[in-house]
C-alpha positions in Angstrom: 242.0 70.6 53.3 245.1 71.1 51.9 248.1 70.3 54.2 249.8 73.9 54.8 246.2 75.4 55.5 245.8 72.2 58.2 248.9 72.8 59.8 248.7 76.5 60.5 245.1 75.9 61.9 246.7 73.7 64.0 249.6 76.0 65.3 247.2 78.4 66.3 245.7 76.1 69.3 249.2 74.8 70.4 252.5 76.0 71.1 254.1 73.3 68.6 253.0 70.9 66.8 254.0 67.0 66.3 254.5 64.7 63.2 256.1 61.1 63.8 257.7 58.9 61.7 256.8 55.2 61.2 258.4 52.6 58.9 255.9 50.8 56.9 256.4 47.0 57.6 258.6 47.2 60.3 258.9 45.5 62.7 254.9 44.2 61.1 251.9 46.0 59.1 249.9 44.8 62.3 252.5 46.5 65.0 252.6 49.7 62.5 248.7 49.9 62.9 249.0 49.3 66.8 251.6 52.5 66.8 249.7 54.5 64.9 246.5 54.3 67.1 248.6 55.4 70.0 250.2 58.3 68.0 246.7 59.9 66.9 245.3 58.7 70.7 248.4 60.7 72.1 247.4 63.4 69.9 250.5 63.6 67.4 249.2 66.2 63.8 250.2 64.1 60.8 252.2 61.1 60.7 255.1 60.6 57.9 254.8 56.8 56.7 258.3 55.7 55.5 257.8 53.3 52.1 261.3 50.6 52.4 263.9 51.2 50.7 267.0 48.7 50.2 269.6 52.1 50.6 267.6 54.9 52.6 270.4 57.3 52.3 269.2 59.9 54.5 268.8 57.8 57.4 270.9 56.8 60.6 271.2 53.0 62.0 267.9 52.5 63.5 265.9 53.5 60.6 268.3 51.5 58.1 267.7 48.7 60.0 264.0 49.0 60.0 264.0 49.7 56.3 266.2 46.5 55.9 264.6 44.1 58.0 261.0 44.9 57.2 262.4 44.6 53.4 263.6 40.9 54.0 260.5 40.3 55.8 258.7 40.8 52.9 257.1 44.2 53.1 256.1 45.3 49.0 254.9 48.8 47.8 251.8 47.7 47.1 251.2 46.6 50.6 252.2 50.0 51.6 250.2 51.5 49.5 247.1 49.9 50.5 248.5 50.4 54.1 248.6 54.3 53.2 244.7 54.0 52.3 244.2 52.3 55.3 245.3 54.9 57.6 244.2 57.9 55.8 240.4 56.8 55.7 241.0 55.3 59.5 242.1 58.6 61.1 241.8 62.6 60.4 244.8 63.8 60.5 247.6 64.0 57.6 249.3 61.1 56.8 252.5 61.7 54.3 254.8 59.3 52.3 258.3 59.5 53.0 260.2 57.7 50.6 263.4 57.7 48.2 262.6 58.3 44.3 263.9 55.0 43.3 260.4 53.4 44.1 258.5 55.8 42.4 260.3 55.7 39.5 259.8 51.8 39.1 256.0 52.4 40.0 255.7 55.0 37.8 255.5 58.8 38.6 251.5 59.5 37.6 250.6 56.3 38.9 252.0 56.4 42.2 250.8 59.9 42.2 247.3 59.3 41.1 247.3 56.5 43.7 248.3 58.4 46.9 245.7 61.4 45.6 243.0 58.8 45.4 244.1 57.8 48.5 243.8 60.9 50.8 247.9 61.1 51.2 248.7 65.0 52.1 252.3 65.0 51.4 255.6 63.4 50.0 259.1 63.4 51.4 261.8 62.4 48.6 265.5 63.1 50.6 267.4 61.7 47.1 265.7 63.9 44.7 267.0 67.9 44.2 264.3 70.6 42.4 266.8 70.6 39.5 266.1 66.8 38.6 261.8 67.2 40.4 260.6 70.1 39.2 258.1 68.3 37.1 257.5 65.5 39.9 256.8 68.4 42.6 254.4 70.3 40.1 252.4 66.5 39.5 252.0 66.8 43.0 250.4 70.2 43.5 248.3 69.6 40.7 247.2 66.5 42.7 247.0 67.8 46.4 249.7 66.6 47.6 252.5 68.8 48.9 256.0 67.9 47.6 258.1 68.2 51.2 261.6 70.0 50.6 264.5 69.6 52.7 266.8 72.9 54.0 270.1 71.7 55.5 272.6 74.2 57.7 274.7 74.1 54.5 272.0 75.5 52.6 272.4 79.1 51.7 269.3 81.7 51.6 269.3 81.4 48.1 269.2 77.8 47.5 266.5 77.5 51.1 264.3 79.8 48.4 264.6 77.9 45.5 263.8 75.2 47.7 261.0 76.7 48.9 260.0 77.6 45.7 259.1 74.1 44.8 257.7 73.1 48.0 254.2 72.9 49.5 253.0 72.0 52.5 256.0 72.8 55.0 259.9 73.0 55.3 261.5 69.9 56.9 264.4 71.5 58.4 267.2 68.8 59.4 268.5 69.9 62.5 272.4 68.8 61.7 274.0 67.6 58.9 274.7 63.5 58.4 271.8 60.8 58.9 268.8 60.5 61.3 268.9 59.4 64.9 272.1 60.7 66.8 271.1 63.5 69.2 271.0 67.0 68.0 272.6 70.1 69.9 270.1 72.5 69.5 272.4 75.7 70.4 272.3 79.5 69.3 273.9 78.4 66.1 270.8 76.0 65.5 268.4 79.4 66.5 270.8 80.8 64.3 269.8 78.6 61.0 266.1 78.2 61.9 266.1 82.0 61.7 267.5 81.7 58.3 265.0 79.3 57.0 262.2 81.5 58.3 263.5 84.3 56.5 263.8 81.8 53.3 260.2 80.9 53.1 256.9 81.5 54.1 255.8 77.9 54.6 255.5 76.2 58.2 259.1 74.9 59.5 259.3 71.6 60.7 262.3 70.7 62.4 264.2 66.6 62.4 266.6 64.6 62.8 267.7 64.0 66.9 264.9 65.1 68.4 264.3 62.6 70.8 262.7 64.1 73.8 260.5 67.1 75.9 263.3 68.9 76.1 264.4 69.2 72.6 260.6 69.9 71.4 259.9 72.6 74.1 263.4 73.7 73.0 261.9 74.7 69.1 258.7 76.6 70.8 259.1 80.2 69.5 261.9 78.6 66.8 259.8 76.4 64.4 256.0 75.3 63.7 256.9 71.9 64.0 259.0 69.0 65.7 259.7 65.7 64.1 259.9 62.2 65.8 261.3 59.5 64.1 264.3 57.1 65.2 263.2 57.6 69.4 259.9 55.5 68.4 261.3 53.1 66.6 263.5 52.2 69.0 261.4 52.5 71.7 259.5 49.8 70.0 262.5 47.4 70.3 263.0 48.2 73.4 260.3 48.4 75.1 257.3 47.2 72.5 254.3 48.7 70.8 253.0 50.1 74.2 256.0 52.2 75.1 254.8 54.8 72.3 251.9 56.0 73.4 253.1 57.3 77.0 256.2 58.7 75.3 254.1 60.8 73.0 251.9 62.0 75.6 254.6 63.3 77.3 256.0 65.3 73.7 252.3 66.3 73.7 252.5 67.8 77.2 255.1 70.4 76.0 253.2 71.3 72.7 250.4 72.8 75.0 247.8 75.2 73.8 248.8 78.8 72.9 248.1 81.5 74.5 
């Protein structure tokens, strides 16, 4: 099922839906499988898998470090890869590479794309790579099944959230503040604001990122967007607390999503 079409089957049994974030190899291949159970046992709907990257522009402390340290560790594509497989023939829901074009350049575009395909990947999130220099990249994808994942910003005007959208598949990943990943998000009328834009924009699902770290902030995007996004609060509750701090956290996310009415 294509991943738009499982997403808004989704959305019509809950009030919002959940998609985590997980860096591959970090803080182990074994501790990422051990997360992930407790994700899909919690009942999170597709699960972005971040392939290490030595400069993951897009992301805040916590996730550079995890992209670092699982990088000196010894973490390879290939691994990842075969990790990817791993989970998508494990578990039903979406699993989606999130990645920065860098490594699929060196892997090659139609082979990496021919492998996540074969694979059962749904979708791919590049941060580093505009429509103007993907066009061709995001079309490879359709073609395959997999839906390219583009980014609207607050700074993005209505004209450039459509030629966005134009090029997209799948859903909008809407960053809830400009900057990097992790610091805490205000999630004010301005914010309702911008998420309004967006819908206006496009007629895919909205997911919504970057500092959302808790019930309140995903019961605070009911009504606002199709989606929330969890990414640096796992992580570091993983390094706090270890691997069996996520799945009580994400049962109470879960708890807010609810079932609509």
């Amino acid at each position: 099922m294509q991943l738009e079409n499982y997403l808004r089957q989704k959305k019509a049994t809950k009030d919002i839906l959940l998609m985590t974030h997980i860096v591959l190899g970090y803080p182990s291949l074994d501790a990422n499988r051990a997360v992930i159970e407790q994700m899909v046992a919690g009942g999170v709907d597709c699960i972005e898998m971040q392939i290490p990257f030595t400069e993951p522009m897009a992301d805040g402390p916590i996730i550079l470090k995890a992209n670092q340290e699982s990088i000196a560790g010894g973490t390879t594509v290939e691994e990842c890869l075969a990790f990817g497989a791993e989970m998508s023939r494990t578990y039903e829901i979406p699993f989606l590479y999130m990645t920065y074009y860098n490594i699929i350049y060196k892997y090659g575009e139609a082979r990496f794309l021919d492998r996540a395909a074969a694979d059962g990947i749904a979708g791919l999130i590049l941060p580093d790579l505009p429509p103007e220099e993907g066009a061709e990249l995001c079309a490879a994808a359709r073609k395959r099944g997999i839906a390219p994942i583009l980014i609207f910003a607050p700074t993005s005007t209505e004209v450039r959230m459509r030629e966005l959208s134009g090029h997209g598949a799948g859903f909008i990943y809407c960053t809830a503040r400009r900057g990097v990943t992790g610091k805490h998000s205000q999630l004010d009328a301005d914010f309702g604001d911008y998420l309004q834009r967006c819908r206006a924009a496009t007629d895919l699902p909205l997911a919504v990122g970057f500092g959302i770290q808790s019930r309140t902030d995903v019961e605070a995007l009911i009504g606002l967007a199709d989606m929330a996004v969890i990414g640096s609060q796992t992580i570091k509750l993983v390094d706090e607390q270890g691997v069996a701090a996520v799945g009580p956290f994400i049962a109470t996310l879960n708890d807010v999503s609810g079932t609509s009415s």
